[in-house]
KOLKOLNU-658002 format. One record per residue: residue number from 1; residue in three letters; x, z, y of N, C-alpha, C in turn. Coordinates in nm, 2 decimals. Each point is the difference from the previous one (the first is absolute). Layout:
<lumvo pos="NUM" code="ALA" n_x="X" n_z="Z" n_y="Y" ca_x="X" ca_z="Z" ca_y="Y" c_x="X" c_z="Z" c_y="Y"/>
...
***
This chain:
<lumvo pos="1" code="UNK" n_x="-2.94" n_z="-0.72" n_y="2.16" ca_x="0.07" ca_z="0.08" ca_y="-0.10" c_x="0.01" c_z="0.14" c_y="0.05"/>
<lumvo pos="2" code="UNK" n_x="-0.03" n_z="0.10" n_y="-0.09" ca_x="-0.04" ca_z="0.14" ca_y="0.01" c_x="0.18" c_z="0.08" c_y="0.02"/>
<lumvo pos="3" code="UNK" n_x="0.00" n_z="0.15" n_y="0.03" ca_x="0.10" ca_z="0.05" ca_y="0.00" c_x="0.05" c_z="0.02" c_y="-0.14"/>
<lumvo pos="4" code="UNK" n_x="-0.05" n_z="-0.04" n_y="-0.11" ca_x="-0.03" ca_z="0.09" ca_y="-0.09" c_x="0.08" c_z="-0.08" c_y="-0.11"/>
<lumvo pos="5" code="UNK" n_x="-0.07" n_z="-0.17" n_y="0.00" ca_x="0.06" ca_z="-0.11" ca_y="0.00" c_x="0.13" c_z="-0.06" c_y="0.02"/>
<lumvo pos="6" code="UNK" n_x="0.03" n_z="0.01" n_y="0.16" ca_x="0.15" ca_z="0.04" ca_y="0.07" c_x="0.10" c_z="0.09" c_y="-0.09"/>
<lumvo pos="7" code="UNK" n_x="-0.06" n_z="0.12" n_y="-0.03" ca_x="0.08" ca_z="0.08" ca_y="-0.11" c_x="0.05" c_z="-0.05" c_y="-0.09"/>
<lumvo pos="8" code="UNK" n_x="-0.08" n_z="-0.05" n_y="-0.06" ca_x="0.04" ca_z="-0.07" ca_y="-0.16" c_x="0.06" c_z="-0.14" c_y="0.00"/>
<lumvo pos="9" code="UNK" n_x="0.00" n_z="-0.02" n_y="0.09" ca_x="0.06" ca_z="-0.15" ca_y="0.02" c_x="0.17" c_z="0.06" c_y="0.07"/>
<lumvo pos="10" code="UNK" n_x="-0.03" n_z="0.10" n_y="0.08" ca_x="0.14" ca_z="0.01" ca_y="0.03" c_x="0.09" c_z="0.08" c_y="-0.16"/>
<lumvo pos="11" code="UNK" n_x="-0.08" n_z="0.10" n_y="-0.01" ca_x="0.10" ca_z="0.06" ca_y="-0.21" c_x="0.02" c_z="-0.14" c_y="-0.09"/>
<lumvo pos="12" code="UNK" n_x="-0.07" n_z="-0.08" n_y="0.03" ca_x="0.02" ca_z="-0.11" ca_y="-0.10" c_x="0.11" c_z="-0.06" c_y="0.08"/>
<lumvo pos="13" code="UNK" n_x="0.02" n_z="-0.03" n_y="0.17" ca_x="0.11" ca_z="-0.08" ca_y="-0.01" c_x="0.17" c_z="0.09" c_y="0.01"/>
<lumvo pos="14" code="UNK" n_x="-0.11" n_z="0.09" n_y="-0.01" ca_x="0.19" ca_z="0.10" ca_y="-0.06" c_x="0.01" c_z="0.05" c_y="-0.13"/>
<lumvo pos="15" code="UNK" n_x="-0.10" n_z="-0.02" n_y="-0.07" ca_x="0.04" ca_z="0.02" ca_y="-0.15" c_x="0.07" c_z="-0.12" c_y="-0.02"/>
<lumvo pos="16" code="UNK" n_x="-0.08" n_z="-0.12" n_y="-0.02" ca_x="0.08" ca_z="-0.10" ca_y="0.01" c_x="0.12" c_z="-0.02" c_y="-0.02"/>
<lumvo pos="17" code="UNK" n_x="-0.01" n_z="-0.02" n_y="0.14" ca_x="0.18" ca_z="0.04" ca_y="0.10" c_x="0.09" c_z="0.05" c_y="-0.11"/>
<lumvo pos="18" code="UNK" n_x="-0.03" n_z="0.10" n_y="-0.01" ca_x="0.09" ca_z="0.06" ca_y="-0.11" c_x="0.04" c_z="-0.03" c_y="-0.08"/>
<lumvo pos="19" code="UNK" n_x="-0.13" n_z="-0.04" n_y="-0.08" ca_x="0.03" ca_z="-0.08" ca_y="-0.15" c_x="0.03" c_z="-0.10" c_y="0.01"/>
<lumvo pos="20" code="UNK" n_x="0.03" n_z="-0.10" n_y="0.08" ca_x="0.12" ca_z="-0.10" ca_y="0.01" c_x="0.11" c_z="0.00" c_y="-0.01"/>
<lumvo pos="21" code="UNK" n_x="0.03" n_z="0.14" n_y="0.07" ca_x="0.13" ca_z="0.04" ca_y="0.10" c_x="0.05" c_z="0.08" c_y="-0.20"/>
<lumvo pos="22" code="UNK" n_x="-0.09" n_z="0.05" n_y="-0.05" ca_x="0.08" ca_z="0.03" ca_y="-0.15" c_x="-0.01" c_z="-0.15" c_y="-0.09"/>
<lumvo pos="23" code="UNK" n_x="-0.06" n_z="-0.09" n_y="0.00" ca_x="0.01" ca_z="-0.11" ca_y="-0.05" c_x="0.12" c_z="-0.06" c_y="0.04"/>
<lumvo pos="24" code="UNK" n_x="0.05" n_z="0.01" n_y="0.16" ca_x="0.15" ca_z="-0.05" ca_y="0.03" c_x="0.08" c_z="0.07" c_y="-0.09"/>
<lumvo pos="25" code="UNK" n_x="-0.02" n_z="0.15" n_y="0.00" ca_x="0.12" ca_z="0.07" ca_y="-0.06" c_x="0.02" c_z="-0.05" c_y="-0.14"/>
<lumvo pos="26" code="UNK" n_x="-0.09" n_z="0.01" n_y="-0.06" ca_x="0.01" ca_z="-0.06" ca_y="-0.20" c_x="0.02" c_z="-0.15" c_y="0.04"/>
<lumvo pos="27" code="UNK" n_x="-0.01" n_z="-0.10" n_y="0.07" ca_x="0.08" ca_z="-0.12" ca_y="-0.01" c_x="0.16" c_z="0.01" c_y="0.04"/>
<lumvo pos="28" code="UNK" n_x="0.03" n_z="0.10" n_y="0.10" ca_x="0.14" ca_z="0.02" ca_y="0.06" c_x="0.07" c_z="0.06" c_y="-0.15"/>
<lumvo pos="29" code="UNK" n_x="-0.03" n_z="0.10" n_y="-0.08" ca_x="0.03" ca_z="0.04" ca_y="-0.09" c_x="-0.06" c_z="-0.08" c_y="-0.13"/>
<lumvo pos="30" code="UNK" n_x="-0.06" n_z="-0.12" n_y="0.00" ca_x="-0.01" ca_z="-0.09" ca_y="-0.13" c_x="-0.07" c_z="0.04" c_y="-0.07"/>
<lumvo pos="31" code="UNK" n_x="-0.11" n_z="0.09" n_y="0.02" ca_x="-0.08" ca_z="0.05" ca_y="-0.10" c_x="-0.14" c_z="-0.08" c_y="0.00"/>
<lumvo pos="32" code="UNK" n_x="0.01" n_z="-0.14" n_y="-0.11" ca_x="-0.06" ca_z="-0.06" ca_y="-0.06" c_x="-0.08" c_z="0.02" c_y="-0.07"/>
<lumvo pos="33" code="UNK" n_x="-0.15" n_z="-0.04" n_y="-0.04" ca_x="-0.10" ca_z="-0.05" ca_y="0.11" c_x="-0.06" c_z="0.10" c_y="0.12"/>
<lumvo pos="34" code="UNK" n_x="0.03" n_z="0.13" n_y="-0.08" ca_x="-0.07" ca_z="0.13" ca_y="0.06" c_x="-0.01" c_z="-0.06" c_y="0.19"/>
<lumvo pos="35" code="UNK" n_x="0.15" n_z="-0.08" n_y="0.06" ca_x="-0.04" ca_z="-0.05" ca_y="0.14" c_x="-0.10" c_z="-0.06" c_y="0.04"/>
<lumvo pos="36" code="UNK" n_x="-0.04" n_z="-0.09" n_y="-0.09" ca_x="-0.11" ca_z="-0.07" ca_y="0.04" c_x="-0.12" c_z="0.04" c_y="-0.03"/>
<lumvo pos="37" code="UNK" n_x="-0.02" n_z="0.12" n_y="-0.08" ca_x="-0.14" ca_z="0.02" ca_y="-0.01" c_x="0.00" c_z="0.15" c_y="0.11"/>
<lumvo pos="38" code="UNK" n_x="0.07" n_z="0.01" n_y="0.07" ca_x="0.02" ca_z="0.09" ca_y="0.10" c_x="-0.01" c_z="-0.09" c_y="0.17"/>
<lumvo pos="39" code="UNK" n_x="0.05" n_z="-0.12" n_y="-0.02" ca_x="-0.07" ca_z="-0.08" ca_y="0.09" c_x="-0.15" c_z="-0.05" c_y="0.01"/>
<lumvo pos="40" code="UNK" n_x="-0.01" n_z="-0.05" n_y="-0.12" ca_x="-0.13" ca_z="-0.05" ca_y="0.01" c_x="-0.12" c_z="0.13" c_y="0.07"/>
<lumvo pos="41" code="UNK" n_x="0.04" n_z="0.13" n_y="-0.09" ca_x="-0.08" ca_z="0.13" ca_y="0.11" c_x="-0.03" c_z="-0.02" c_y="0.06"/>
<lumvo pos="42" code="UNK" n_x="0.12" n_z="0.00" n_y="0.07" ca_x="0.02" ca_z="0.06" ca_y="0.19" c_x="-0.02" c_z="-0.14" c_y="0.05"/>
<lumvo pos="43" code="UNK" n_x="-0.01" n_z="-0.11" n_y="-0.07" ca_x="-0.03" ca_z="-0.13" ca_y="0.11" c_x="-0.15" c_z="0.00" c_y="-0.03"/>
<lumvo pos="44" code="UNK" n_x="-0.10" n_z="0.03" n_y="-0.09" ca_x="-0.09" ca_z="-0.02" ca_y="-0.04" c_x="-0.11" c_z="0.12" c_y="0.12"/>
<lumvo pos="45" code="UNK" n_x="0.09" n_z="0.13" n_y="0.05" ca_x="-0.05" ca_z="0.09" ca_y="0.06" c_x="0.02" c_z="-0.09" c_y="0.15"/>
<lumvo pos="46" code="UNK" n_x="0.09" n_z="-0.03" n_y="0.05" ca_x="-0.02" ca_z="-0.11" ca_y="0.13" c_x="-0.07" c_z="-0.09" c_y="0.03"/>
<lumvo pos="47" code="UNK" n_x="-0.04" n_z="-0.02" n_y="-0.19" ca_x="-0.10" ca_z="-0.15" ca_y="0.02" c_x="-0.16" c_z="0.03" c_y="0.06"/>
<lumvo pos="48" code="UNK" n_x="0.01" n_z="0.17" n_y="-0.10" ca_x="-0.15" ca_z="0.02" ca_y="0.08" c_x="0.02" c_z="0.03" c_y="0.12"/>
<lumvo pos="49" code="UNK" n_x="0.07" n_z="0.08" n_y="0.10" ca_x="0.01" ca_z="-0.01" ca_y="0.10" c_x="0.01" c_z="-0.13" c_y="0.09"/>
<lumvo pos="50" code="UNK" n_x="0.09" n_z="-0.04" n_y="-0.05" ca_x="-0.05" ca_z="-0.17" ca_y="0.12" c_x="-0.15" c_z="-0.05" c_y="-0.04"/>
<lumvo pos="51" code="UNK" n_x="-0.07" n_z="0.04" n_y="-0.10" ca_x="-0.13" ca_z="-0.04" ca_y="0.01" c_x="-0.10" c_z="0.05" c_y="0.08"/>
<lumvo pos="52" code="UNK" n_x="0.05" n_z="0.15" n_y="0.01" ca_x="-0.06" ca_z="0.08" ca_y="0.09" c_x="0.03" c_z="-0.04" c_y="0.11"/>
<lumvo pos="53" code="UNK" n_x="0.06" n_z="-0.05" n_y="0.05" ca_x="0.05" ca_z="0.03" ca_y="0.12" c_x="0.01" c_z="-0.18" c_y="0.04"/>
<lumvo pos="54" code="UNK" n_x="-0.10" n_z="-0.04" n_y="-0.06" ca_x="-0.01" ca_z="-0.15" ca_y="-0.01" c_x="0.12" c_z="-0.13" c_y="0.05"/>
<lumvo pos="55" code="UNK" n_x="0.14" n_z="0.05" n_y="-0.02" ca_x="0.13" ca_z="0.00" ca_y="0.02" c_x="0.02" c_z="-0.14" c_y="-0.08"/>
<lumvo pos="56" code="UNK" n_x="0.01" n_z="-0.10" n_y="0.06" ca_x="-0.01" ca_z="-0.17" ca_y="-0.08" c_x="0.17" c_z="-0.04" c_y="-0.09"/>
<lumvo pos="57" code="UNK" n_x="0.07" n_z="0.05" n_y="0.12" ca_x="0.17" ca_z="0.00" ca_y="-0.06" c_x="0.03" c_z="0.14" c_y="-0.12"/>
<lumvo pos="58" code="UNK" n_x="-0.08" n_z="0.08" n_y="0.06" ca_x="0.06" ca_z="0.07" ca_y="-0.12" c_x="-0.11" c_z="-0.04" c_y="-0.13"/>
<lumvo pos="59" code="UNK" n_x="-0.09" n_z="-0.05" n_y="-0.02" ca_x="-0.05" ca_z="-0.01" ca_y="-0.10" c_x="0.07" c_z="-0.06" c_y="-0.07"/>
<lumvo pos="60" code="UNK" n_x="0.03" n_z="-0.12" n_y="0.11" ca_x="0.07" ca_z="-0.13" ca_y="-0.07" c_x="0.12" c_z="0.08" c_y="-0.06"/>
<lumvo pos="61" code="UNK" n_x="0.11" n_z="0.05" n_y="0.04" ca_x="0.12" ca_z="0.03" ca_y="-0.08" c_x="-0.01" c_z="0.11" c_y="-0.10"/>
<lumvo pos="62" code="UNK" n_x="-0.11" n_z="0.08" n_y="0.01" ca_x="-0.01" ca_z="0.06" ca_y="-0.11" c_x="-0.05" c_z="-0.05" c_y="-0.14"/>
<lumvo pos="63" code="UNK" n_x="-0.10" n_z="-0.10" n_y="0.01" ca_x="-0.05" ca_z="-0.09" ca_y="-0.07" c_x="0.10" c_z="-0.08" c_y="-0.06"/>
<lumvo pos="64" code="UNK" n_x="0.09" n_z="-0.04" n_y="0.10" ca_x="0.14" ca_z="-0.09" ca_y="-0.08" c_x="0.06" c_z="0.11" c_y="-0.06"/>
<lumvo pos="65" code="UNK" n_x="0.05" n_z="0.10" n_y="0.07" ca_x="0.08" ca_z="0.11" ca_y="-0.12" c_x="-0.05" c_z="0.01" c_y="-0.12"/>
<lumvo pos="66" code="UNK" n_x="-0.12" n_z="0.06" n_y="-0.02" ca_x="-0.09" ca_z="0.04" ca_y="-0.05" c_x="0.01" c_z="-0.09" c_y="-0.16"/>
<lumvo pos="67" code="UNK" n_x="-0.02" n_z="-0.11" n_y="0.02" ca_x="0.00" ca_z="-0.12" ca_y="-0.07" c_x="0.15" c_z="-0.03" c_y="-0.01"/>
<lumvo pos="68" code="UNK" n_x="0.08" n_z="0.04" n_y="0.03" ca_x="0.14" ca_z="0.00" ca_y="-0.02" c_x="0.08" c_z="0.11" c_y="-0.10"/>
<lumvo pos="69" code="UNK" n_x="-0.06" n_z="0.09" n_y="0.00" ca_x="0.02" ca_z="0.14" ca_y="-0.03" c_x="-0.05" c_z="-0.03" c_y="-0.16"/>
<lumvo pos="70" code="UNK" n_x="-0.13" n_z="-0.05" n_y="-0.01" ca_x="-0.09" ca_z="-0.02" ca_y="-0.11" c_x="0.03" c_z="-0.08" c_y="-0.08"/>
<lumvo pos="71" code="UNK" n_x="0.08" n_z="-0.15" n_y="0.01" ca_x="0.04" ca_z="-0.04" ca_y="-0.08" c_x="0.14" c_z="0.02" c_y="-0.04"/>
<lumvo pos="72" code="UNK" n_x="0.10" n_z="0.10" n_y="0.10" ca_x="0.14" ca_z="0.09" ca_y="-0.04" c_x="-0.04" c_z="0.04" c_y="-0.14"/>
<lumvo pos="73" code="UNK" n_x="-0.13" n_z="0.08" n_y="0.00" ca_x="-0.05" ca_z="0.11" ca_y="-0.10" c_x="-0.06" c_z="-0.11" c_y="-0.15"/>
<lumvo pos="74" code="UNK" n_x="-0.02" n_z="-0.09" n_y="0.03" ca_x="-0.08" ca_z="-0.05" ca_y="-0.11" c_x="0.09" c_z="-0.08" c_y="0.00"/>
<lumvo pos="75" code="UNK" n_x="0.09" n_z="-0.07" n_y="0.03" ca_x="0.16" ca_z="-0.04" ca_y="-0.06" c_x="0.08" c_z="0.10" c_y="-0.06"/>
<lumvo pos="76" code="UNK" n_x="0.02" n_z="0.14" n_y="0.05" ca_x="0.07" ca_z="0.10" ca_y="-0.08" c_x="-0.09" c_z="0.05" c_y="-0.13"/>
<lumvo pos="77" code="UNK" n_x="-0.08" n_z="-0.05" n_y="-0.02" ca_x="-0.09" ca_z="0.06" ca_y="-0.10" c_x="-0.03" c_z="-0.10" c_y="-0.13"/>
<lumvo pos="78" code="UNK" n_x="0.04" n_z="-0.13" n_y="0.06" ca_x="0.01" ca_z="-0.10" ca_y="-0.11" c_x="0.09" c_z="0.00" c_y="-0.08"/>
***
């Protein structure tokens, strides 16, 4: 893996980061669904990273969020 590579895998796992950390805020404040499609982002941006980074646990739980997040969204939408 290149320096260059390393870069973008590190901005992704702090963009991320982020957009979780405002996904907590709109569930702390109740702001429905907009939370969950603010999770799914930022868990979806981890996901490539544990791929990158060929990371078995994190795939796994982002894959469970991920799929957790997704049917929040397509139960709020029914």
């Amino acid at each position: 893996m290149n320096f260059q590579n390393l870069n973008l895998i590190g901005f992704t796992k702090w963009v991320s980061s982020f957009v979780i950390i405002v996904g907590m805020a709109l569930t702390a404040i109740n702001i429905y669904p907009l939370n969950m499609y603010t999770h799914l982002v930022g868990i979806t941006g981890w996901l490539v990273v544990a791929f990158a980074l060929h990371d078995r646990s994190l795939i796994m739980l982002n894959t469970v969020a991920a799929l957790i997040f997704t049917s929040g969204i397509i139960a709020s939408l029914i």
